[in-house]
N, CA and C of each residue as an Amber inpcrd file, in Angstrom:
protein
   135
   9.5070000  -0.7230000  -5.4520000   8.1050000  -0.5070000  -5.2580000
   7.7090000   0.7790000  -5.9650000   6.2150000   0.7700000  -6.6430000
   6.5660000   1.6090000  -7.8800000   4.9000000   2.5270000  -6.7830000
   5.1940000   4.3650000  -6.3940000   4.4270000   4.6620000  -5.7110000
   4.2720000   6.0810000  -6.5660000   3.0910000   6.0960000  -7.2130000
   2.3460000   7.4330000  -7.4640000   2.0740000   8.8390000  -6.3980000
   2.1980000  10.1250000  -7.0490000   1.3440000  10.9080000  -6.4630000
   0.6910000  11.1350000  -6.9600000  -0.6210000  11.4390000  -6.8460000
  -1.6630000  11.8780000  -6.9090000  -1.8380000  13.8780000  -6.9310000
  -1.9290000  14.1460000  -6.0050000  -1.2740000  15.3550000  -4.8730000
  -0.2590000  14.8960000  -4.0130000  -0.0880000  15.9530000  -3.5110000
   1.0620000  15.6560000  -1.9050000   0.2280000  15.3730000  -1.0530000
  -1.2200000  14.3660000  -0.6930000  -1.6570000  14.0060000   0.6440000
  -1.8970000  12.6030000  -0.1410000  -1.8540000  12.1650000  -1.4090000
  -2.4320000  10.9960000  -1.7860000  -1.6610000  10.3320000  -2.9440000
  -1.2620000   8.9100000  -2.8080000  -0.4560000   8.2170000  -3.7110000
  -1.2210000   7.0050000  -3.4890000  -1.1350000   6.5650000  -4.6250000
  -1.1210000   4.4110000  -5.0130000  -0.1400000   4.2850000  -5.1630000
  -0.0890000   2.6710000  -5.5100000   0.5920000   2.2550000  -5.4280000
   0.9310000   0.5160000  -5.2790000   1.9960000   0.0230000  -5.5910000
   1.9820000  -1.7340000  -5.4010000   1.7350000  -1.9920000  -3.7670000
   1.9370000  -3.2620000  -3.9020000   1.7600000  -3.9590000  -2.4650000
   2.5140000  -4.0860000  -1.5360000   2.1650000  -4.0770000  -0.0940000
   3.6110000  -3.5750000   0.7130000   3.5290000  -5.5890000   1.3150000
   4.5920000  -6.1590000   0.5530000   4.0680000  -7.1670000   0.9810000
   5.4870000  -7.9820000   2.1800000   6.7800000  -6.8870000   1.9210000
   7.5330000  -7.2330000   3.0110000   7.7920000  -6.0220000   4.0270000
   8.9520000  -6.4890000   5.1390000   9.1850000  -5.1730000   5.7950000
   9.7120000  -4.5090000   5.2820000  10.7090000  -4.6800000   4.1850000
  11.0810000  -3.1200000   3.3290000  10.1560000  -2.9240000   2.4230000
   9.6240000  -3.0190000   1.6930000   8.5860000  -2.3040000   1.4300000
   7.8050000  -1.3690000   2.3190000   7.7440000  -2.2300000   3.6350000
   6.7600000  -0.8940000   4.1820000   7.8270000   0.2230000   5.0230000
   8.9220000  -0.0990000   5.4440000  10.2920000   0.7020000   5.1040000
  10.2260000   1.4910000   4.2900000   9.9740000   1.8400000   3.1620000
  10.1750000   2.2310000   1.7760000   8.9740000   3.1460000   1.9190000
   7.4510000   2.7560000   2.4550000   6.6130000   3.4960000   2.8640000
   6.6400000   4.7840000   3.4870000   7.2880000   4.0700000   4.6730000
   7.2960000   4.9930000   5.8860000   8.4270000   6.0180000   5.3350000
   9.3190000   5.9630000   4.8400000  10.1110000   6.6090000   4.5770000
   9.4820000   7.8880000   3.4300000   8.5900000   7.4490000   2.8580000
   7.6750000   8.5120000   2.3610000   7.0930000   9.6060000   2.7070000
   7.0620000   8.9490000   3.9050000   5.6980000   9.7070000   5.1750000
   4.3660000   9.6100000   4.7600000   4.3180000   8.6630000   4.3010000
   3.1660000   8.2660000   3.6230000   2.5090000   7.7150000   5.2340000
   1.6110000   7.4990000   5.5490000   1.3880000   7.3530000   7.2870000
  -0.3050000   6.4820000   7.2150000  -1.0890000   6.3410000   6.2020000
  -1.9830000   5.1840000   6.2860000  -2.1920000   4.7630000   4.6150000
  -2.5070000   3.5640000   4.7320000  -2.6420000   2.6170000   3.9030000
  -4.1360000   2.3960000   3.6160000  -4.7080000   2.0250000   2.3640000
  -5.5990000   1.3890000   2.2020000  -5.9680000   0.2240000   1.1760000
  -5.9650000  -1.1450000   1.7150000  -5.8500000  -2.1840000   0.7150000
  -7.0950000  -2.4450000  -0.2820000  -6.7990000  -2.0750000  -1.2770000
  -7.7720000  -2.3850000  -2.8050000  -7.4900000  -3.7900000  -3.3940000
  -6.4130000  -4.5580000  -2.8190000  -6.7000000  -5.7600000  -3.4670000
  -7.6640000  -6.4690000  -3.6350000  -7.8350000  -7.3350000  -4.3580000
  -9.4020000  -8.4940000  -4.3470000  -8.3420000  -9.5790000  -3.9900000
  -9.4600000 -10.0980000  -2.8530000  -9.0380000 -11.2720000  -2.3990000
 -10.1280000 -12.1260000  -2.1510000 -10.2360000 -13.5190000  -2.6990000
 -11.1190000 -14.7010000  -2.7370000 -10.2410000 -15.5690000  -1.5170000
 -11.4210000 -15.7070000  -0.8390000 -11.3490000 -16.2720000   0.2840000
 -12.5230000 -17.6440000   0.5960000 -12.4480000 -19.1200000   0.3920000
 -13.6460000 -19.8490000   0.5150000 -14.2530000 -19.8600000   1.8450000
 -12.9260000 -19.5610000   2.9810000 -13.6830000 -19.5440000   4.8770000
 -14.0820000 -18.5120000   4.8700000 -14.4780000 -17.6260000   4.1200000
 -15.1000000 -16.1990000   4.8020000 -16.4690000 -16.0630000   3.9410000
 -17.3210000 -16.1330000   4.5340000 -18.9350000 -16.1210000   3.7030000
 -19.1550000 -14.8310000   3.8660000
């Protein structure tokens, strides 16, 4: 999982899309997330 810093309070980064990945997170101390993906959804108006 490929994770930028920015500074030391802020990184991007890929998608945490299993439990090691977010393993791999936490182990950062990286401590909240915010999802920028685009996601198309047809049930959600």
């Amino acid at each position: 999982m490929k994770v930028f810093f920015v500074n030391p309070r802020l990184a991007f980064g890929g998608a945490i899309k299993t439990p090691k990945r977010a393993d791999t997170v936490r182990s950062l101390s990286i401590t909240h997330v915010v999802n920028l993906r685009r996601l198309t959804n047809d049930h959600i108006s």
